[in-house]
Structures are given as structure tokens and as C-alpha cells.
N, C-alpha and C positions, 0 to 999 in steps of 0.2 A: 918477967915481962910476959906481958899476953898482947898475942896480933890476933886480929879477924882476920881470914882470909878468904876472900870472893873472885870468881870470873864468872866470862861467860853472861853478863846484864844483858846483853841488847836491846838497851832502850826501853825496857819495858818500866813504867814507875812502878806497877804496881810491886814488881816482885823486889825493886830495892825499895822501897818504905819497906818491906818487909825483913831488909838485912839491915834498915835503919834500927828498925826494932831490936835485932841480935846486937848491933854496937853499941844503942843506946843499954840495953840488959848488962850485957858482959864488960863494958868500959874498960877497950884494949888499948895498948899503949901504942901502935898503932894497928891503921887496916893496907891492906896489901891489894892491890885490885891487879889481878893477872894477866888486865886485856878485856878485847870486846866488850865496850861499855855501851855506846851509843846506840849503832848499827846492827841492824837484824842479820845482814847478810845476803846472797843469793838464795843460798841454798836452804834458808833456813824460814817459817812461815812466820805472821806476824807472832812477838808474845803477846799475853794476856797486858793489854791497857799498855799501848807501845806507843810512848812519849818522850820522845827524847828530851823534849827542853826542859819538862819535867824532870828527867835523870840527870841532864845539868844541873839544875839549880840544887838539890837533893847532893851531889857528889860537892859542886865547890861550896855549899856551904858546912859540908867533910870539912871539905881539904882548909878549909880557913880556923879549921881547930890545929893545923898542924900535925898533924895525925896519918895522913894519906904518904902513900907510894903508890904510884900505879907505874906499870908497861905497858908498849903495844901490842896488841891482838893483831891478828891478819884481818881485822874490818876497820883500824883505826886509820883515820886518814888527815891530810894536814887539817883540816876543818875541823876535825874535834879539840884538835889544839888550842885552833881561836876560839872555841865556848869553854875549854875549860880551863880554870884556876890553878892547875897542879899542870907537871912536865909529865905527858904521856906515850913519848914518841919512841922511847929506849926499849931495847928489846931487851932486857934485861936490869936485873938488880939485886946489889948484895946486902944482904941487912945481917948485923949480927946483934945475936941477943944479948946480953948481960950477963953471960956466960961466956962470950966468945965464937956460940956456935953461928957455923953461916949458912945462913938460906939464901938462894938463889933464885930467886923470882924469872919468871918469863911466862910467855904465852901458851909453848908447844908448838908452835911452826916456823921458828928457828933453831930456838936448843929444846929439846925434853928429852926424855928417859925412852923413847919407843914403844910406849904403850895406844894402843890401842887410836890408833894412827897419828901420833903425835909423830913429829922428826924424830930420831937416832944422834943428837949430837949433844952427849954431854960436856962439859967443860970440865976442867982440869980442877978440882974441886979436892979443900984436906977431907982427911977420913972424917966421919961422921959427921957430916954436914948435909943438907935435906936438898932437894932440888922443887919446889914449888910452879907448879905448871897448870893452865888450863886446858881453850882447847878443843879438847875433845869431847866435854861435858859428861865424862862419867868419876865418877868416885875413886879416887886410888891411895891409899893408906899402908905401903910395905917398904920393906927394905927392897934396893936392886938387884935382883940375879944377876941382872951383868954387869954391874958396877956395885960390887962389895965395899959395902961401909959408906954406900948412898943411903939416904933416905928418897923415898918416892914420896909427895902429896898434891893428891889434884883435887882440892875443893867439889867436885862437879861444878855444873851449871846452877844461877841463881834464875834465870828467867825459862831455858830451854835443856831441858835435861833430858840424856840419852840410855839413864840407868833410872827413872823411876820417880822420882824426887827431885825435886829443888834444893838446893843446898849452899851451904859457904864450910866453911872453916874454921877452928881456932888452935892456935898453938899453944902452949906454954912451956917457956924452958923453967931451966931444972929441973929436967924428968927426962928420962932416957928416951931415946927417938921414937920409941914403941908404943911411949907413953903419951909423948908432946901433943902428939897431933889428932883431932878429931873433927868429925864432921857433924852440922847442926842442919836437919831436915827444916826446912822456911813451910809454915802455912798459910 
């Protein structure tokens, strides 16, 4: 199985037609959206071609392949529910591959691994299972120092990125955790 894995949109269309491009290229079995899809935020400036109805139309016609899981970000709010097609409001979710292994989806400002100011709370998770987080908008691809036999991955940012790049994700199981996960810089 191969997921894309994206956060961190805020509304910007340009930069998802641009991770439309990586799903349309890599045709994953599904995509994983980590949060903050719509909304820029306070503290954060507009992104480049900041459209939201645009990123509506663009994600639920995603979501109408069947394809989509998404959670909530700390900007999602009950109004992006009523525009979107897909359930967004869960802080979390388990997908497992066709292997068995599980990923644990969520944003970073309920459960994440502690990096790089995400929350400190991980969940109760078997060995070798990955914990996928946003967020924070930076890059993270390791194994846990403080939770041995975690995997870490945090996509970065697809609209507003804090390490350089724009970016999403992709997984692929059958390959050892070191292996599964990589990152695709968006231009």
C-alpha cells in the first residue's frame, strides 16, 4: 500500500493543486490529511493564493474517490465540517497497512511525539507502529528516543513551512520503518 501524507494547507489553493499533482503522479491507495486544511490561522500570514473555497472544492472532490482520511488541526472549526465531504473533526486515526502495521494519525496539539513544540502525549501504541503528526510545520522522519519502537513522521507544511520547503509525504509498507517513509518537496 502507498498513502500520501499532507498537513498544514491553510487554505492556500495554490500549494494543494500542487499536492494534487503528487496524488495524481504517485496514485496512493489512500491520502492522510493531518489537520489545518482551511484556515491560515492567527498567528500565521496569508499563504500564497489563500482560497479556501477553492481548497474545498479541490479536497471533496479527493474525498469523493474514497481515498481521504483527514483529522483535526487546532484551526479546524465546526464550519469546515459543513463545506467539507469527508469527517474532519477527530483528533485522531488508526489506519493499518496491509501489513498490519499502524499509523496513528493526528495533528500535534493533542497527541504527538514532543518535537519541536508539538504536545508530549503519546498513546499507548504496539511496537513498531509510526505516529504521523503535523503541526508544527517542520520535517521529521526518525525513530523515538523516548518511545522506543515508535516511529516519528511529520510531513512538514504543504502551504506554510517552518524548515525551508513545502512538502507532504509518502509511505509505503513493506519496508522497514526507516525505509517507509519519505518526504516530497511541492514546487
Amino acid at each position: 500500500m502507498k498513502f500520501v501524507i499532507a498537513s498544514d494547507i491553510h487554505g492556500s489553493a495554490y500549494w494543494t493543486e500542487r499536492l494534487m499533482e503528487v496524488i495524481d503522479r504517485e496514485r496512493p491507495d489512500r491520502v492522510l490529511l493531518l489537520g489545518d486544511l482551511l484556515y491560515h490561522g492567527p498567528r500565521n500570514d496569508l499563504p500564497r493564493d489563500y482560497a479556501p473555497k477553492r481548497v474545498i472544492e479541490l479536497l471533496n472532490g479527493l474525498a469523493a474517490t474514497g481515498r481521504l482520511i483527514a483529522v483535526r488541526g487546532n484551526c479546524e472549526a465546526e464550519v469546515d465540517q459543513m463545506v467539507l465531504a469527508f469527517p474532519c473533526m477527530s483528533d485522531s486515526a488508526v489506519v493499518l497497512d496491509d501489513d498490519g502495521r499502524e499509523l496513528f494519525c493526528t495533528h500535534g496539539h493533542v497527541f504527538g511525539a514532543g518535537k519541536h513544540n508539538s504536545t508530549d502525549r503519546v498513546p499507548q501504541l504496539p511496537e513498531g507502529s509510526a505516529l504521523l503528526f503535523g503541526h508544527t510545520h517542520i520535517k521529521v522522519n526518525e525513530e523515538s528516543v523516548d518511545h522506543p519502537g515508535l516511529w516519528l513522521f511529520n510531513p512538514g507544511s504543504v502551504s506554510i513551512p517552518k524548515d525551508g520547503s513545502n512538502s507532504c509525504g509518502i509511505y509505503e509498507s513493506g519496508l522497514p520503518l526507516c525505509e517507509a517513509f519519505r518526504h516530497i518537496t511541492l514546487d
